[in-house]
C-alpha positions in Angstrom: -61.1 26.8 61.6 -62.6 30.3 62.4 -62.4 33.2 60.2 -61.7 36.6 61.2 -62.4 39.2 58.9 -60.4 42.6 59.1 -61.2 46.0 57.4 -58.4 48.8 56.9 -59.9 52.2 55.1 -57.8 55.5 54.4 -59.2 58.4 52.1 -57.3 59.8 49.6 -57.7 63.1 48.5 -57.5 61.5 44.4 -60.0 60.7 42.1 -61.1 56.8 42.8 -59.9 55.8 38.9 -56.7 57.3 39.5 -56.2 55.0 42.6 -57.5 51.8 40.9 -54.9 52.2 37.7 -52.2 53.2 40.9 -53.2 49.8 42.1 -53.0 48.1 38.8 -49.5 49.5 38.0 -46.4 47.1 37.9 -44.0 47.5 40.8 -47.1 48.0 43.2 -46.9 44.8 44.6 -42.8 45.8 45.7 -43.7 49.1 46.7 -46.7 47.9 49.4 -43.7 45.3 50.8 -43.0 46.9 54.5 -39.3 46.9 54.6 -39.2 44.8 58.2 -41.8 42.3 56.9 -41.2 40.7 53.8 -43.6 37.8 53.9 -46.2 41.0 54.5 -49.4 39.0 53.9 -48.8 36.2 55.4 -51.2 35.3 58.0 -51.3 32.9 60.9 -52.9 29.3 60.4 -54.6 28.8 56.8 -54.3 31.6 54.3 -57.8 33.7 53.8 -58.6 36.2 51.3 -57.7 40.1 50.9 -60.0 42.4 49.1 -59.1 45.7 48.1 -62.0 48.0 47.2 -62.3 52.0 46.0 -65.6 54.1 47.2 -65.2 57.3 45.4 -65.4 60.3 47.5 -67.3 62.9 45.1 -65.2 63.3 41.6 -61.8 64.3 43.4 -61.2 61.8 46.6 -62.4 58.0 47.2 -61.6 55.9 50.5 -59.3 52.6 49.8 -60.6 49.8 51.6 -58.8 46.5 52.2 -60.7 43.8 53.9 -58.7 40.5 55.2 -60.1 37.0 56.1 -57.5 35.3 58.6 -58.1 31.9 59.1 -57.0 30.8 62.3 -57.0 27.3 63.6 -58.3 25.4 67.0 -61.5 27.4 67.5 -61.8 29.3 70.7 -57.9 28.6 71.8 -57.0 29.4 68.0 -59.1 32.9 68.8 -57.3 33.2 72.0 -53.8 32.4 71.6 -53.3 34.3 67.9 -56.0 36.1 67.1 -55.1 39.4 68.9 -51.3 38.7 67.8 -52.8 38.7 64.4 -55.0 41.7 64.3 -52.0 43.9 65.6 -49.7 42.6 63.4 -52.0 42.7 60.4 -53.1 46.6 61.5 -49.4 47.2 61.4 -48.8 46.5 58.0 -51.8 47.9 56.2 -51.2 51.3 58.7 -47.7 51.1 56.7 -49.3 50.6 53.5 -52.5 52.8 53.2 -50.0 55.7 54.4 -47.4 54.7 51.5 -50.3 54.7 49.0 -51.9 57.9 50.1 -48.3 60.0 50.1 -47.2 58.7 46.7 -50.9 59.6 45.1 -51.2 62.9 46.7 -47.2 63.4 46.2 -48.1 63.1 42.2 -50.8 65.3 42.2 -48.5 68.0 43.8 -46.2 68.1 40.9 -49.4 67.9 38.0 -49.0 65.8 35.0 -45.6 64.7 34.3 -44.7 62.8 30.8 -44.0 58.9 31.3 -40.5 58.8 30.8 -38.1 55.5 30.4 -35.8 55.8 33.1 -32.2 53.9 33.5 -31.1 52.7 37.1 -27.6 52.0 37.6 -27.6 50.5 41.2 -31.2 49.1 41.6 -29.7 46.5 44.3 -28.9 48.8 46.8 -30.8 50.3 49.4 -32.2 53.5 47.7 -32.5 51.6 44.5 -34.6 48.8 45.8 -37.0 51.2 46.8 -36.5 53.9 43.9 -37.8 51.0 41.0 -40.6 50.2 42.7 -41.9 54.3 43.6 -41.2 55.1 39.5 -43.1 52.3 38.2 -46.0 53.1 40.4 -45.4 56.5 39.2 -46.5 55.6 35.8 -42.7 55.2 34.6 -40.8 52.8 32.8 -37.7 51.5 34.6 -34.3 50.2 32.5 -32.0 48.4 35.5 -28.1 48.1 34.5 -27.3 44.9 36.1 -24.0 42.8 36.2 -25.5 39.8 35.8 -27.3 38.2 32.8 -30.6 39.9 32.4 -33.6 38.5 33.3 -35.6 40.5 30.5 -36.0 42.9 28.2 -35.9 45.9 31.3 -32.2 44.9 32.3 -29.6 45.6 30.7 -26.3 43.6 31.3 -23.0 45.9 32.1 -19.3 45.3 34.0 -18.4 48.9 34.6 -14.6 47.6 35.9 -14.4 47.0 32.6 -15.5 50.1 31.2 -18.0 47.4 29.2 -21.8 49.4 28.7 -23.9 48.5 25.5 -24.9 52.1 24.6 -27.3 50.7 21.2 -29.8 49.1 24.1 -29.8 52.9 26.2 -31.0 54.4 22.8 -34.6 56.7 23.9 -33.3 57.1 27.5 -35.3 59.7 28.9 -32.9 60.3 32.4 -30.1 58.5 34.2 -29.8 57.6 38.1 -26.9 56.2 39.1 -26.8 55.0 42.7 -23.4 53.0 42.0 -21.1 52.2 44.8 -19.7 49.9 47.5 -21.0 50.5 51.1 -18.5 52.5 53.1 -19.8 51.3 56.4 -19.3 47.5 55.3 -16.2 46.8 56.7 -12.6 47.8 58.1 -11.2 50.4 55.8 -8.1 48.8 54.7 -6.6 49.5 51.4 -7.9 46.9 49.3 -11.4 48.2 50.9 -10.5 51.5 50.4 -9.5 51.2 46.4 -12.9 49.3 45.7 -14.9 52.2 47.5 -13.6 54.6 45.2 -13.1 52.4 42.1 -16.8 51.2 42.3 -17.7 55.0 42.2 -15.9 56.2 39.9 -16.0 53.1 37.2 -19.6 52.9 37.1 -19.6 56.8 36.4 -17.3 56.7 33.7 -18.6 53.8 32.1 -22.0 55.2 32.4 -21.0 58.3 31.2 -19.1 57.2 28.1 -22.3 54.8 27.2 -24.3 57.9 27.7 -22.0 59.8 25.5 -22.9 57.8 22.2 -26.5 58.0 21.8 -28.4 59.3 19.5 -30.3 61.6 21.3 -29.4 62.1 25.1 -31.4 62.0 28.1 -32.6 64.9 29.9 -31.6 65.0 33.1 -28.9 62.7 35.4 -29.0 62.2 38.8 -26.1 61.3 40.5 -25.6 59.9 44.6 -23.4 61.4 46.5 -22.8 61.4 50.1 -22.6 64.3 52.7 -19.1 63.1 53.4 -18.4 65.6 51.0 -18.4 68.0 53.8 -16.2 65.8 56.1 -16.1 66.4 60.0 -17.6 70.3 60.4 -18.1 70.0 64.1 -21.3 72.2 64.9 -21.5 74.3 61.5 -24.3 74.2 59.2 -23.4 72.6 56.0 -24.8 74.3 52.7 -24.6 73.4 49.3 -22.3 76.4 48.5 -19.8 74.9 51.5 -16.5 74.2 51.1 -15.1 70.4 51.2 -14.0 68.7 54.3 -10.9 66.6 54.2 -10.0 63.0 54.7 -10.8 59.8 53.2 -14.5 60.0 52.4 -14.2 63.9 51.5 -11.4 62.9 48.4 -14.0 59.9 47.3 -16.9 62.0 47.2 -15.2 65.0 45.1 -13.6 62.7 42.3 -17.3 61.0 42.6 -19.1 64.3 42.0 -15.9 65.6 39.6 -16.4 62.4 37.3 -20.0 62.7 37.6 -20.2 66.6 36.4 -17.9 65.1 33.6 -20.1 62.0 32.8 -23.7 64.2 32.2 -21.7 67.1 30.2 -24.5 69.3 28.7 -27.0 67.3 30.6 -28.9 69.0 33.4 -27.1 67.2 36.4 -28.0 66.7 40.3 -26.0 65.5 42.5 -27.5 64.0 45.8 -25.4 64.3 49.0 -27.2 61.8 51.2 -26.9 61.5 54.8 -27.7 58.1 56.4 -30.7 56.4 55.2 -33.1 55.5 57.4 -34.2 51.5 56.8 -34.4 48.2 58.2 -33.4 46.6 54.7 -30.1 48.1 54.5 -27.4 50.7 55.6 -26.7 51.4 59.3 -30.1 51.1 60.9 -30.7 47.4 60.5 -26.8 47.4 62.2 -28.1 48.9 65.1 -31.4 47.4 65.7 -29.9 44.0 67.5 -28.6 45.9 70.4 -30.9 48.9 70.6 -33.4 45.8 70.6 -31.9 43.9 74.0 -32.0 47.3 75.5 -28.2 47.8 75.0 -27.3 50.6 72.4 -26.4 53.8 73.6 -24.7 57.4 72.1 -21.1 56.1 70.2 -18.0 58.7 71.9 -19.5 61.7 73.6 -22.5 61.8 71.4 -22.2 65.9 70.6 -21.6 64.8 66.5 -24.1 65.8 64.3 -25.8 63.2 62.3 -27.8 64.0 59.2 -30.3 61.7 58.2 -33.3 60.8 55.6 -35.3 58.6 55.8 -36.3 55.9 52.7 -39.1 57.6 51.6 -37.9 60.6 51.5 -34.4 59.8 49.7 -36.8 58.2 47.1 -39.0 61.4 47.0 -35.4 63.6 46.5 -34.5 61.5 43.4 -37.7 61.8 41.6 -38.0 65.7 42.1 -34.4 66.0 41.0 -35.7 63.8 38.5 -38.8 66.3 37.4 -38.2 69.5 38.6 -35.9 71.5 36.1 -34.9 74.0 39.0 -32.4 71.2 40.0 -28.9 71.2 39.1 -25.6 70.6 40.7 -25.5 69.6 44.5 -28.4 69.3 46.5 -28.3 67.8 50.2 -30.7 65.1 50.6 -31.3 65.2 53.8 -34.2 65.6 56.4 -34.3 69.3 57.8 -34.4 67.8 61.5 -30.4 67.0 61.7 -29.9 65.7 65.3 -26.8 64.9 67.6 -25.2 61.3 67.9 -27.0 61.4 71.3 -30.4 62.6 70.0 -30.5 59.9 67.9 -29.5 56.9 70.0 -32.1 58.4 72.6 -35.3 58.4 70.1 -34.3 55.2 68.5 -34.3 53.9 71.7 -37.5 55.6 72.9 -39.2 54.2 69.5 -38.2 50.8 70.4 -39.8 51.1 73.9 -35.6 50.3 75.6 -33.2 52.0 77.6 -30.3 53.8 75.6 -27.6 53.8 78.0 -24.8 51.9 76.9 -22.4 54.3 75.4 -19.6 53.1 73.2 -16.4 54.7 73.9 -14.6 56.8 71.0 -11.3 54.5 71.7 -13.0 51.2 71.5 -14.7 52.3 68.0 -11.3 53.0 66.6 -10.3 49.7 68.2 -12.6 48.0 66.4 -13.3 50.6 63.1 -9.7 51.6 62.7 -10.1 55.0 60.7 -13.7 54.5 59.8 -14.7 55.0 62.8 -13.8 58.9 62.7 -14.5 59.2 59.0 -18.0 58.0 59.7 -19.3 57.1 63.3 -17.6 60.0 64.8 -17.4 62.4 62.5 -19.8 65.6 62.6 -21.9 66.5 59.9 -24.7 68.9 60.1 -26.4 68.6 56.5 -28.8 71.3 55.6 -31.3 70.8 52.5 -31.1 73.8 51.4 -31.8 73.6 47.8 -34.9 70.9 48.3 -36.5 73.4 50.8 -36.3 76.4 48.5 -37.6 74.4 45.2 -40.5 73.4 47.5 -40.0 69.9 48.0 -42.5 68.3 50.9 -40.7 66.3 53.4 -42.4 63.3 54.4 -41.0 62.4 57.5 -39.2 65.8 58.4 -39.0 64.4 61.9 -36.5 61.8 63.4 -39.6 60.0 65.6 -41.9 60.0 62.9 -39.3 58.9 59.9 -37.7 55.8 62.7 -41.9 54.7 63.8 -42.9 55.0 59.7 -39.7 52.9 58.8 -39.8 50.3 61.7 -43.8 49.9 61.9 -43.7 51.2 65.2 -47.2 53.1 65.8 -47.3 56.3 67.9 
C-alpha cells in the first residue's frame, strides 16, 4: 500500500471557535455532501484518514485545514494509474466544500446574531428542501420535517395533507413555517390526472398546513411559501417584477390559487412568497435531465432558443428562504431568482461550454410538443424573464449571480 497525504486550506474571515461549533453542528455532515458525489469521501483502494484542523487567524479569521491520507494499492503502478485520478477528484470535492463552508459562515455574520428558532419544513424531500434542512441546522436552528410517512423521531412529524390530516398539538412553539409542498411539473406528460395532482398537491398541503397553523397557541412568526415564476406565464422579452400582472395558461391558474391559498393559510402572519425559476442541481429538477446529452456532446438550444429562462442556483434558493426567513422587510412576493436571467440559447451554450462539449443539437419546437404535449409551451418554451427585485433592494448577496459560476459551483467543474 502507499499513502498519499493531501492538504486543502481556505481562510475564513470568522473567529476560529465560531468555525469549530459550525463544524460540530448536526446537519454538517449533509450540508458538506457535493450534490454530484454522494459517496464524497470515498477514496480509491483502502480507506485513510481525514483530519480537519482550525488555525486562528488573529481574534476574527482562522484558516480551515483538511488533510486526507489516500491509501492506494500496488506501489508504484497504484501511484501511477490512480493516484493523479485521486488527487483531482479529491481537490474537487474539498474546493466544493471549503467554499460551502466559508459562504454559509461569512453569509451569518452578514445578517449579526439571529435568535435560534424551531423551524417547520413541509417538503424536506424535494430539491430545495433537501438542501434547506441541512443550511438551517448548520445555522444553529432547529428543524421540525412534516413527513407522510411514520416518523423516524422526535423532529418529524407524521401528516397526509389529501386528507386534510395535520396534528397541530406536536406544531405547538413553531417559531416559522416553510412549505416547499408540491408535485414536479416537469415530471411527466401533462394529462389530466397529472394536471389535478399538480394543483391538488399545492393547494392541500397549504390548506392543511394552514388550518394546523391556525390552532396553536401562539403562532409562528413568519411563513414562507414556494411559488414558481410561472406566475408570470410566457412574457416574451419583458422584465418581470413583483408588482407584474399574471400570465395565463395552465401553470399561471396553479400558481395564483397556490399563492391565493397561501396568503389565506399565514393570515396575520408575516408571509413570503418565493417565485422560483429553475433550480440549478444535479440532484434534482431539470439540470440532472439535461446532463446525459449535454454530456455525449449532443444538447443544444430547445425551438429557436430567444425564450428567457430565469434561473437560481441551489445555494442561492437556499440563501432566499432563510433571508425571507430573518429579514422582516419581506412580505408578499419576492422573485427568487439569479439577477443574470439568460436566453434558452445562452443557457444551452454555457452549459455546454462548462462541460467542455459542443451545443449544437437544437430540438425543434414541433418535436417538443410531439413529445411534451402542452408542457412543452407552458414550460420548455415559454419565456420568462424573472427579475429579483425585492431580494436586490433588501440587500440580499447573491452567491452565484452568474450562470458560469452557479453551473461550475453546482457540477464541480473548476474554472
Amino acid at each position: 500500500m502507499n499513502d498519499r497525504t493531501l492538504t486543502f486550506t481556505t481562510r475564513i474571515a470568522r473567529p476560529a471557535a465560531e468555525v469549530r461549533a459550525w463544524l460540530e453542528r448536526p446537519g454538517v455532515q449533509a450540508r458538506l455532501t457535493p450534490p454530484w458525489s454522494p459517496g464524497a469521501l470515498e477514496s480509491p483502494g483502502s480507506p485513510g484518514t481525514h483530519r480537519t484542523a482550525v488555525r486562528p487567524d488573529g481574534p476574527a479569521a482562522c484558516w480551515l485545514d483538511d488533510h486526507l491520507t489516500v491509501r492506494l494499492p500496488l506501489g508504484a503502478l497504484g501511484r501511477g494509474l490512480a493516484g493523479g485520478w485521486a488527487n483531482r477528484r479529491l481537490a474537487r470535492i474539498f474546493r466544493w466544500r471549503h467554499a460551502v463552508t466559508k459562504a454559509d459562515l461569512e453569509l451569518a455574520a452578514g445578517y449579526g446574531p439571529v435568535p435560534r428558532r424551531r423551524i417547520l419544513l413541509a417538503g424536506g424531500s424535494g430539491l430545495i428542501g433537501q438542501a434547506l434542512g441541512p443550511f438551517l441546522q448548520t445555522q444553529g436552528h432547529e428543524v421540525v420535517r412534516l413527513v407522510r410517512r411514520e416518523p423516524a423521531g422526535t423532529e418529524e412529524i407524521r401528516w397526509d395533507p389529501a386528507r386534510g390530516e395535520c396534528d397541530a398539538a406536536r406544531l405547538e412553539g413553531i417559531d416559522a413555517v416553510v412549505n416547499l409542498s408540491g408535485e414536479n411539473v416537469g415530471a411527466g406528460r401533462w394529462t389530466e390526472a397529472r394536471r389535478r395532482r399538480i394543483r391538488s398537491s399545492r393547494l392541500d398541503a397549504t390548506r392543511t398546513l394552514g388550518a394546523a397553523v391556525a390552532r396553536l397557541g401562539r403562532p409562528p412568526a413568519v411563513w414562507v411559501n414556494a411559488s414558481a415564476v410561472g406566475f408570470y406565464g410566457d412574457a416574451a422579452a419583458d422584465p418581470c417584477t413583483e408588482t407584474g400582472p399574471a400570465g395565463r395558461g395552465f401553470l399561471v391558474d396553479v400558481v395564483q390559487a397556490w399563492e391565493e391559498a397561501a396568503v389565506t393559510a399565514a393570515g396575520s402572519i408575516r408571509e413570503v412568497r418565493l417565485r422560483f425559476g429553475v433550480v440549478l442541481s444535479p440532484a434534482g429538477g431539470a439540470l440532472p435531465k439535461m446532463l446525459p446529452l449535454f454530456r455525449a456532446g449532443l444538447g443544444g438550444r430547445l425551438g429557436a432558443g430567444r425564450q428567457w429562462f430565469s434561473w437560481i442556483s441551489s445555494e442561492d434558493a437556499v440563501g432566499a428562504v432563510y433571508h425571507a426567513l430573518v429579514d422582516p422587510r419581506l412580505r408578499g412576493p419576492v422573485n427568487g431568482v439569479a439577477p443574470g436571467a439568460v436566453t434558452n440559447a445562452e443557457f444551452t451554450a454555457t452549459l455546454a461550454a462548462v462541460l467542455g462539449r459542443p451545443g449544437v443539437c437544437a430540438v425543434p419546437a414541433a418535436l417538443l410538443r410531439g413529445v411534451f404535449g402542452p408542457m412543452a409551451d407552458g414550460t420548455l418554451l415559454a419565456s420568462t424573464r424573472a427579475v429579483p427585485q425585492v431580494l436586490t433592494a433588501t440587500d440580499y448577496r447573491f452567491r452565484q449571480p452568474g450562470l458560469e459560476g452557479a453551473l461550475r459551483h453546482a457540477l464541480g467543474v473548476g474554472a
